[in-house]
N, C-alpha and C positions, 0 to 999 in steps of 0.2 A: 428319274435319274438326272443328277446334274451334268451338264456338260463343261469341259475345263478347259474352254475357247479363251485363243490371244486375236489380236488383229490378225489381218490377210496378210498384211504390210506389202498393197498392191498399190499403182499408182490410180489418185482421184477417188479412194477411198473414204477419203475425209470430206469430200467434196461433193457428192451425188451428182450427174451417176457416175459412178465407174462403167466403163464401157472396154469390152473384147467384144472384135472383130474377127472376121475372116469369112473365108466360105466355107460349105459345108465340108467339102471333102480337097484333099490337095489330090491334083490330078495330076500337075505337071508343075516341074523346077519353074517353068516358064510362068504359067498360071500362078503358083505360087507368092512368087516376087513381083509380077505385076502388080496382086491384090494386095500385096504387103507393101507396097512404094505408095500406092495409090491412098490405101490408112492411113500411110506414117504421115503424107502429106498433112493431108486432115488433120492433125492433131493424134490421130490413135496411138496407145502406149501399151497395147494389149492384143495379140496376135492369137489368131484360134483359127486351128484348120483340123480336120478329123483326118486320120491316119488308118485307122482301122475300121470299115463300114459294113458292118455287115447286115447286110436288108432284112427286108419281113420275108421277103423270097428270093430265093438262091436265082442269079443270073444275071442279074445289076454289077452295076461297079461297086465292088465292096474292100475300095481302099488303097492305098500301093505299100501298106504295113513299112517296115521298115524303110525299105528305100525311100520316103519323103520326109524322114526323120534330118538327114541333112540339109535337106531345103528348110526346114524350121531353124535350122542353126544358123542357115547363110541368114537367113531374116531376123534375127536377134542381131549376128554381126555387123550388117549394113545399115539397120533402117534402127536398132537400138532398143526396138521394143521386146515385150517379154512373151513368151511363148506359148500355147495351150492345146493339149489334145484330149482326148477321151481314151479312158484305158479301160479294158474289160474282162482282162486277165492278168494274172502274175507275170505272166513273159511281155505282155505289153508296159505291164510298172518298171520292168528290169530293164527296156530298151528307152522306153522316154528319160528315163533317169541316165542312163548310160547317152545319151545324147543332149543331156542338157536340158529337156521341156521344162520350163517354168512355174506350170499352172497345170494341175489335173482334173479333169473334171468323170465323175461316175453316171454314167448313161440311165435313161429311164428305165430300161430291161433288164440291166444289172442289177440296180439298186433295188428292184422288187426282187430278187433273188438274195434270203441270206448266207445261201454259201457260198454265192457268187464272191458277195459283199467280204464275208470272211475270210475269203482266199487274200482278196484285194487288201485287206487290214493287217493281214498276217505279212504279206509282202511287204509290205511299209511300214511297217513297226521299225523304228531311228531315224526313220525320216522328217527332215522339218521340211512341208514343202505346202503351198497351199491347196488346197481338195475342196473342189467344189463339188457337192450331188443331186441329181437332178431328181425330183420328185421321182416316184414311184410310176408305172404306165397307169395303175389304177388308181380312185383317189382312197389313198388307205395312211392316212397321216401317223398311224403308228410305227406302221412299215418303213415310213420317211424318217420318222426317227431313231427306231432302229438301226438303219443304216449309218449316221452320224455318233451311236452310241460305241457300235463296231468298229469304227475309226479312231473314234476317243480315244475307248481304251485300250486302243494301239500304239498310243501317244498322238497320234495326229489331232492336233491344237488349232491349225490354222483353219479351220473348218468354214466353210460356204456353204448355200442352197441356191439352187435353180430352178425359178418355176417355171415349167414347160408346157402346163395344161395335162387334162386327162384323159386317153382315150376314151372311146363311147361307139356301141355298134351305130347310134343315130344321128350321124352329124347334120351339124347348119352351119352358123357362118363359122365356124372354125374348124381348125384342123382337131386339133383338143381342144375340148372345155377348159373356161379359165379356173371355174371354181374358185374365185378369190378368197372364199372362208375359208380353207382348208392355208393357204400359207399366212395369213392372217391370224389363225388361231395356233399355229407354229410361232411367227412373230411373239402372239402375248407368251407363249411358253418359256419362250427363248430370244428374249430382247435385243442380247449383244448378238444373235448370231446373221449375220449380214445374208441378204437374199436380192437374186438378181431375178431380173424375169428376162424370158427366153419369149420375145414376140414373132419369131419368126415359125417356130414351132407350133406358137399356139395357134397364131393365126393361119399361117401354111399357104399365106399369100399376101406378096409387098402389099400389098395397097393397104392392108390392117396393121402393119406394123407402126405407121407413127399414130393411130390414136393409140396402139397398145403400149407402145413407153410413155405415152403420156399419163394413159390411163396407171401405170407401175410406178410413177414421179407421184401422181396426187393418192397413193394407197403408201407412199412414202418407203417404195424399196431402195433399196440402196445402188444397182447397180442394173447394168444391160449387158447380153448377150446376143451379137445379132448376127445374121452369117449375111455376109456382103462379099459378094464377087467381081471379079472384073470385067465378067461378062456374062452376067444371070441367066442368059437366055439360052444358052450354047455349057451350062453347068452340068455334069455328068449327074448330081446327083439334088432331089430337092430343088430344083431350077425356078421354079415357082415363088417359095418362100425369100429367095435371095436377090436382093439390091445390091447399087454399086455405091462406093467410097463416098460417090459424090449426094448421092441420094441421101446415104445416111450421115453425112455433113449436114445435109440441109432439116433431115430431121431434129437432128440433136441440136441444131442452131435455133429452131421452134419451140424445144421443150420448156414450158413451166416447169421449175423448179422451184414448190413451195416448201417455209419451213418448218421444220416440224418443232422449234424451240421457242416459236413467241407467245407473248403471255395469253393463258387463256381464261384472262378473268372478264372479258366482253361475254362470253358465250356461259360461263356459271348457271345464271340465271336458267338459260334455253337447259342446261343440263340436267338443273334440278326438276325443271317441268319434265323431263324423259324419264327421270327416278319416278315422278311421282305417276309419269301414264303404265311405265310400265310395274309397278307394286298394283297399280290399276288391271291392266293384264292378266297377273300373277290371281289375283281374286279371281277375277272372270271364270281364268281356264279351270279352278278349282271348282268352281260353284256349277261350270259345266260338267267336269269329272264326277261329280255327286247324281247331278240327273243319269249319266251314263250309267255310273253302281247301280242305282235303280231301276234301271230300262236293265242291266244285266240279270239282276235278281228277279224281275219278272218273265224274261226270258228261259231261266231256268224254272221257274216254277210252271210254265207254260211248257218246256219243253222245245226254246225257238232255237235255231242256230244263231251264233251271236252276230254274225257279218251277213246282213240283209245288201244285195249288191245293188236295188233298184232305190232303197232311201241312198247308199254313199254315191252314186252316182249322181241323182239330183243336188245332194251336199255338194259337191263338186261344180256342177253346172252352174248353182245359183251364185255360189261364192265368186267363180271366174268371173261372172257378169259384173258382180256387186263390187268388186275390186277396181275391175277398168271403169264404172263408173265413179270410184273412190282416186282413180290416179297412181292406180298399181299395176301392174304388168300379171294378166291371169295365170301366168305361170308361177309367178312368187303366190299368187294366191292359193292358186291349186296344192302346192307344195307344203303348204302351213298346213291346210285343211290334210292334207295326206298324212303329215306327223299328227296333228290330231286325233285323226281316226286313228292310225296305229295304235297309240299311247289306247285311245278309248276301246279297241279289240282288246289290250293284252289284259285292262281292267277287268271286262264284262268276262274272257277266259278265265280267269284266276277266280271268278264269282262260281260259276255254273260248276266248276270242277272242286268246288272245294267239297 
């Protein structure tokens, strides 16, 4: 399905990156308008503080709900910039809108929910307001679209994405995984539709945050969401992932910002050598699938089970090695050789059972 996107028509839009600020959660009028004077100095034009928090387990601060809705308003009025929360219900669409919020954005927990999602579309159907959603918690890129489909055809036109990263029971250095393909493979879907990356989230600790907008500048997203506090260390919620105004001055004043419109007839050449390794590829994996048929149909006539665990395990071992001596990382290597076999089980299955 097509999507029937207009611009955001937000500020630095046209400029890369757009950037919203704030901290994770508004805790106090006071807190509030510090970290919003403190942006606006900076140059920020885009305010974002959560209003409504509700943890992974009950007992946390989960938000001051309505009541910090007029501290978003005192902060539009003084400091001029425009406003952002996260909404997760109808009755949260009804109050940000009845206070004026500027910018909506759809939470990772939500957004994998479509009746969530549908309550939230159905609320806002007449409304021209911009809507950003944040990936899915899993990485399920249908799901993520989905979500933007439900809004569509709600009328909501102004449509955004936020990538946040994706859970995982086995973390390392991040909070979520980035998974770059997955909002990559969104982009070629859906060209005009603008995507911000959320480094604070994925990372889920300052010190990862300026290679991660850097890293979102040269994969050429369009914008940043960062939560920046007045005082990270002493933040009710997330204190970890959040910096201050000055910190992320100083990042965004570091950022490469490459372009993505100059000619690329220097590199042709190098492109057409990639067509031609990978048509090279393309043969290979073919000409391997054929031995596979073969090892499957001897399998069956032998009577073998198709998935031997001790050859794909050496398959595995040898390739990890073969790769870091090639200049590859044995986890991309592992991961090839993983879809391969897959693809070669589901062959050699469809053999022995026919």
């Amino acid at each position: 399905m097509e999507l029937l996107l207009q611009p955001l028509g937000l500020p630095g839009e046209e400029e890369r990156p757009m950037v919203i600020a704030g901290p994770c959660s508004a805790e106090t009028e006071e807190q509030v308008m510090s970290a919003a004077r403190g942006l606006a100095v900076k140059g920020c034009r885009m305010f974002r503080a959560g209003v409504w928090k509700p943890r992974t387990k009950p007992g946390g601060f989960e938000g001051n709900g309505e009541k910090a809705l007029p501290w978003l308003q005192r902060v539009k009025e003084e400091t001029g910039m425009l406003t952002a929360t996260e909404v997760a219900t109808p009755e949260h669409v009804e109050l940000a809108l009845k206070y004026g919020v500027d910018i909506l954005w759809i939470g990772a927990r939500t957004s994998a929910n479509p009746f969530a999602v549908q309550a939230l579309a159905d609320a806002l159907k007449g409304v021209d307001i911009p809507l950003l959603v944040k990936n899915p918690v899993n990485p399920d890129i249908e799901l993520w679209i989905g979500a933007l489909e439900r809004f569509n055809n709600a009328g909501i036109k102004r449509l955004g994405v936020i990538h946040r990263g994706f859970s995982a029971y086995d973390k390392k250095i991040y909070r979520n995984l980035p998974m770059w393909h997955i909002p990559i493979e969104l982009h070629r879907r859906y060209p005009s539709l603008p995507i911000l990356c959320d480094p604070s989230h994925i990372g889920g600790r300052r010190d990862l945050i300026a290679p991660l907008c850097q890293q979102a500048m040269d994969m050429g997203f369009d914008g940043l969401i960062v939560e920046a506090h007045c005082n990270p260390d002493e933040a009710w919620s997330d204190a970890s992932q959040q910096i201050t105004p000055d910190v992320l001055a100083y990042i965004l004043s570091l950022l490469v910002v490459r372009s993505e419109t100059v000619t690329t007839e220097n590199i042709t050449g190098l492109r057409q050598q990639i067509d031609e390794l990978d048509d090279q590829l393309m043969n290979l994996l073919s000409k391997r699938m054929r031995v596979c048929r073969e090892i499957g149909q001897y399998k069956k006539e032998h009577n073998m089970t198709v998935v031997q665990a001790g050859r794909y395990n050496d398959i595995l071992s040898r390739r990890g090695v073969q790769g870091s001596l090639c200049g590859m990382s044995p986890e991309f290597t592992t991961h090839i050789f993983e879809l391969i076999h897959e693809e070669s089980v589901r062959q050699q299955i469809e053999i022995v059972n026919r």
